[in-house]
C-alpha positions, 0 to 999 in steps of 0.5 A: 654583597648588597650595602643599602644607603638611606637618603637623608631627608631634606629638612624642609620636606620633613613635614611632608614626610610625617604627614606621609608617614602618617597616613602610611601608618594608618594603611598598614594598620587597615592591613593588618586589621584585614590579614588578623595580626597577632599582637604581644610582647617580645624580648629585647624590642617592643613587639606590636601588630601594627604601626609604631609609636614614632608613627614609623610604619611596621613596615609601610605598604608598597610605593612605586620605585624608581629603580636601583641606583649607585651611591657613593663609596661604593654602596649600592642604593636603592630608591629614596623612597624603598632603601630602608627596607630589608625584606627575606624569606625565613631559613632553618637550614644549618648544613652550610656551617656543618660541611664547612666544619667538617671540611676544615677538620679534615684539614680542607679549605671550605669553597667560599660560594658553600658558605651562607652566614645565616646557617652559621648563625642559625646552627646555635641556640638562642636566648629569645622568649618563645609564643605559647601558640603557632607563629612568632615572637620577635626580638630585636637587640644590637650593640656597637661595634669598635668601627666608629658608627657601625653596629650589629643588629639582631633581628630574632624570631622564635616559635613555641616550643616543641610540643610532647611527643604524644601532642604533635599531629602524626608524621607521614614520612617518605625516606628517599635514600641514596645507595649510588656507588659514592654512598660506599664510602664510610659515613655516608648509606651507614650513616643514613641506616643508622640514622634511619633506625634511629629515627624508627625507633623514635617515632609513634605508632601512629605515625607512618613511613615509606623508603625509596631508594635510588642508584641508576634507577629508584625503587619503592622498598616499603609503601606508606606503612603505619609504625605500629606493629610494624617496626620489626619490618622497617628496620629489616627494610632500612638494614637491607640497603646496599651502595649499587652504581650511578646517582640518578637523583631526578628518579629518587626525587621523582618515585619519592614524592609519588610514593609520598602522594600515594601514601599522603596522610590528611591532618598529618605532616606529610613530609619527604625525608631525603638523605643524599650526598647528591651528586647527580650524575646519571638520568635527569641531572638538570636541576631545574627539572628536578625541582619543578618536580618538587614544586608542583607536589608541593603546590599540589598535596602540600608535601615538604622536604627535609633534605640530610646531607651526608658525605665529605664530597658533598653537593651542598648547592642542589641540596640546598635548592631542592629544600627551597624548592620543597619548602623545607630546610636541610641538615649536614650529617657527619658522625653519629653525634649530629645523627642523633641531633638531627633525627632525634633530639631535633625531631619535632622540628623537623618533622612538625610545622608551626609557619608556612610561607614566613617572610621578615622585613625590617624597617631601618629609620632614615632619621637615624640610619645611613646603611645597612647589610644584611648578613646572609640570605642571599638566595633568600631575598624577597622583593619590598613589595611581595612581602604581603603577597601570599603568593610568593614563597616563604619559609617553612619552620618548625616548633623549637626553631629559632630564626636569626638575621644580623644586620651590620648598620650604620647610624647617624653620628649623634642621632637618637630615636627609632631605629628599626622595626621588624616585622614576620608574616606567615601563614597558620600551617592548617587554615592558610589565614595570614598573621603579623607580629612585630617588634622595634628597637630604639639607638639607647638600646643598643649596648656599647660593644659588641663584646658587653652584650648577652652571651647569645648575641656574642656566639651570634657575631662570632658565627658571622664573623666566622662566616664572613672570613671563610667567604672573604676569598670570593670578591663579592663580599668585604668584611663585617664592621669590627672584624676581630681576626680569626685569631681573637674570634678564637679567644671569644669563642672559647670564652664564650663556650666556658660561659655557656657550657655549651658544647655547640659553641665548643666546636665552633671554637674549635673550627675557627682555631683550624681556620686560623692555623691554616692561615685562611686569613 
């Protein structure tokens, strides 16, 4: 768990600061000037392009620090000069939230190091205004929590809609199918045929596709083969598959990306779909060395991965790095419901690209905020510094996405004004050229509980608080400000799944009443 603490100025430093602060605003606006920042409105917070009323900036350039530092009661700080700052590449992924929800269906307890908050909260629709073109809107929105001075704060980020289907770019997709001894089991090679089929049939005629298998040794079933006249032959393809031995996963990963490059579309989405329940355990298993494989064609071709991970023994850890890796996202499958979601209802985005390389960093106000944690994103933290460094990694995100990161702060007793600003950078998926787009938030916005804000913020902290429970047995973490309890999360999410009708929230009702019977807290 990483707390941030920002150091209250000093009052007769204060001038000194607003000059600073001043000509820090005036840079960041040179900046965006160069980089071609978007500028718009948003719901929830203003969104601007550059540097804010309050003349705080969206966020500052980089300063030299001074290195990490303790603080008191435990928090961890930063230097005075950095700790305000929040910076994170984007995430879509959702199948942490997914196994865990399998896991305690089946009556198991979810190990804590498998859970991300952020995939809970992402797994669940959101109620943010959406751009008209490529890139984001930004929404930020909060409310107080029953500890006294602690809030959640939401930081939303939204693309444009999915395009019709006959509006998209065309699709090159290379299917990497595991058919290892372990993809016997029911739910797992049955699971991907059918989701393969399904996908099949939802796909253009001007789109292509390839399979790959892989067992002790991978196998190119079908090269890159428009779907046009052709479906016929994949399915055949698709429905021959059969489980064999051993899961060398460096090979699949290995044939499926040189098929993915033999077969590389230009103006397309050229994109390797691997369905796994990758459990290496044969050939290469080191994972650094099968991801340096997924890098370098990445870095070379700009061929990303969509990883479905299917299977109640499930390697979610490899899984998950691998799409990082790839500069992609992943997906839990168990049932042909979240098979018809994932490879149907969600197929625009998850084959489409509206961002490349999108990182987010939040700039809380050291007038008005004394700590900060972000919820999540662990492994996806970026330093202050790179966040406009074009070089370092982002994420990658589709149209119909929605990106949410909550942040539980901490407020000055009595204080009022700004209190943070949230800035997204990526890059225009076609051209490379970078863009900008930002929106703040105020403490009179924020709404006096938690439980008296819009439906979606609610299910949002009923999927962290949920979250937050289910990793509490691993010492690294303490509970979020205003944990209810299992028991009353249940009464909340059940409320909220009769308020938005939403079958989505209904499961997550459903997985915290196993939770809570269980006695996992």
């Amino acid at each position: 768990m990483q707390w941030y603490r920002t150091p209250r100025p000093d009052l007769p430093r204060r001038r000194a600061r607003r000059l600073r602060t001043a000509v820090l605003a005036l840079a960041a606006a040179g900046g965006l000037l160069l980089t071609a920042c978007s500028a718009g409105g948003s719901d929830g917070g203003r969104a601007t392009g550059g540097s804010h009323h309050n003349g705080f900036p969206a966020p500052p350039p980089a300063a030299p620090t001074s290195g990490d530092r303790s603080g008191e009661d435990g928090y961890a700080s930063a230097s005075p000069s950095r700790d305000h700052l929040s910076t994170f590449a984007l995430d879509v992924d959702t199948a942490s939230y997914e196994y865990a929800r399998r896991t305690l269906a089946g009556g198991g307890r979810p190990d804590p190091a498998t859970i991300r908050p952020e995939e809970f909260v992402n797994s669940f629709r959101q109620d943010y205004e959406r751009p008209d073109g490529n890139g984001f809107t930004v929404t930020v929105d909060g409310a107080r929590t029953d500890r006294k001075n602690w809030s959640l704060v939401r930081v939303g980020l939204a693309t444009r809609p999915a395009a019709a289907a006959g509006e998209r770019p065309p699709a090159a997709l290379t299917f990497v199918v595991d058919i290892s001894g372990s993809m016997a089991e029911p739910g797992r090679l049955d699971l991907a045929q059918k989701s393969l089929d399904t996908m099949t049939n939802r796909l253009r005629d001007d789109d292509s596709v390839a399979l790959v298998t892989f067992s002790e040794r991978a196998e190119t079933v079908l090269p890159m083969t428009r779907l046009g006249g052709h479906r016929g032959e994949i399915h055949a393809a698709v429905d021959s598959l059969e489980p064999a031995y051993s899961t060398n996963l460096g090979a699949g990963v290995e044939t499926g990306y040189a098929t993915a490059v033999e077969g590389r579309r230009p103006h397309a989405t050229n994109r390797v779909v691997l369905i796994s329940d990758a459990l290496a355990n044969d050939g290469d298993t080191d994972p650094d060395s099968i991801l340096e494989r997924i890098s370098t064609a990445r870095r070379a071709y700009g061929i990303t991965l969509f990883g479905v991970g299917v299977g109640s023994d499930y390697g979610d850890a490899l899984m998950e790095r691998l799409a990082d890796k790839g500069d992609g996202h992943t997906a839990y499958v168990s049932a042909e419901d979240d098979a018809r979601k994932v490879f149907c209802d969600q197929l625009p985005q998850n084959i489409d690209l509206t961002a490349r390389d999108a990182k987010a960093q939040v700039a809380f106000d050291p007038e008005t905020v004394t700590d900060f944690r972000l919820v999540g994103y662990d492994d996806r933290r970026v330093a202050d510094d790179d966040f406009r460094d074009d070089r370092v990694d982002g994420g990658e995100v589709g149209p119909g996405h929605t990106v949410t990161a909550l942040y539980a702060v901490r407020t000055r007793p009595g204080a009022e004004g700004h209190l943070a600003t949230a800035t997204v950078r990526w890059l225009d998926p076609d051209t490379r050229a970078p863009h900008e787009r930002s929106g703040e938030m105020e403490t009179t916005a924020l709404r006096d509980s938690v439980w008296e804000a819009s439906p979606r913020f609610q299910v949002t902290a009923v999927a962290a608080y949920f979250a937050d429970a289910l990793r509490l047995g691993d010492d690294r973490w303490s509970a979020l400000p205003g944990d209810p309890g299992l028991g009353e999360l249940k009464d909340r999410a059940e409320e909220l799944a009769k308020r938005t009708e939403d079958r989505d929230v209904r499961r997550l009702a459903d997985a915290i009443g196993e939770a809570d019977r269980a006695g996992l807290r």
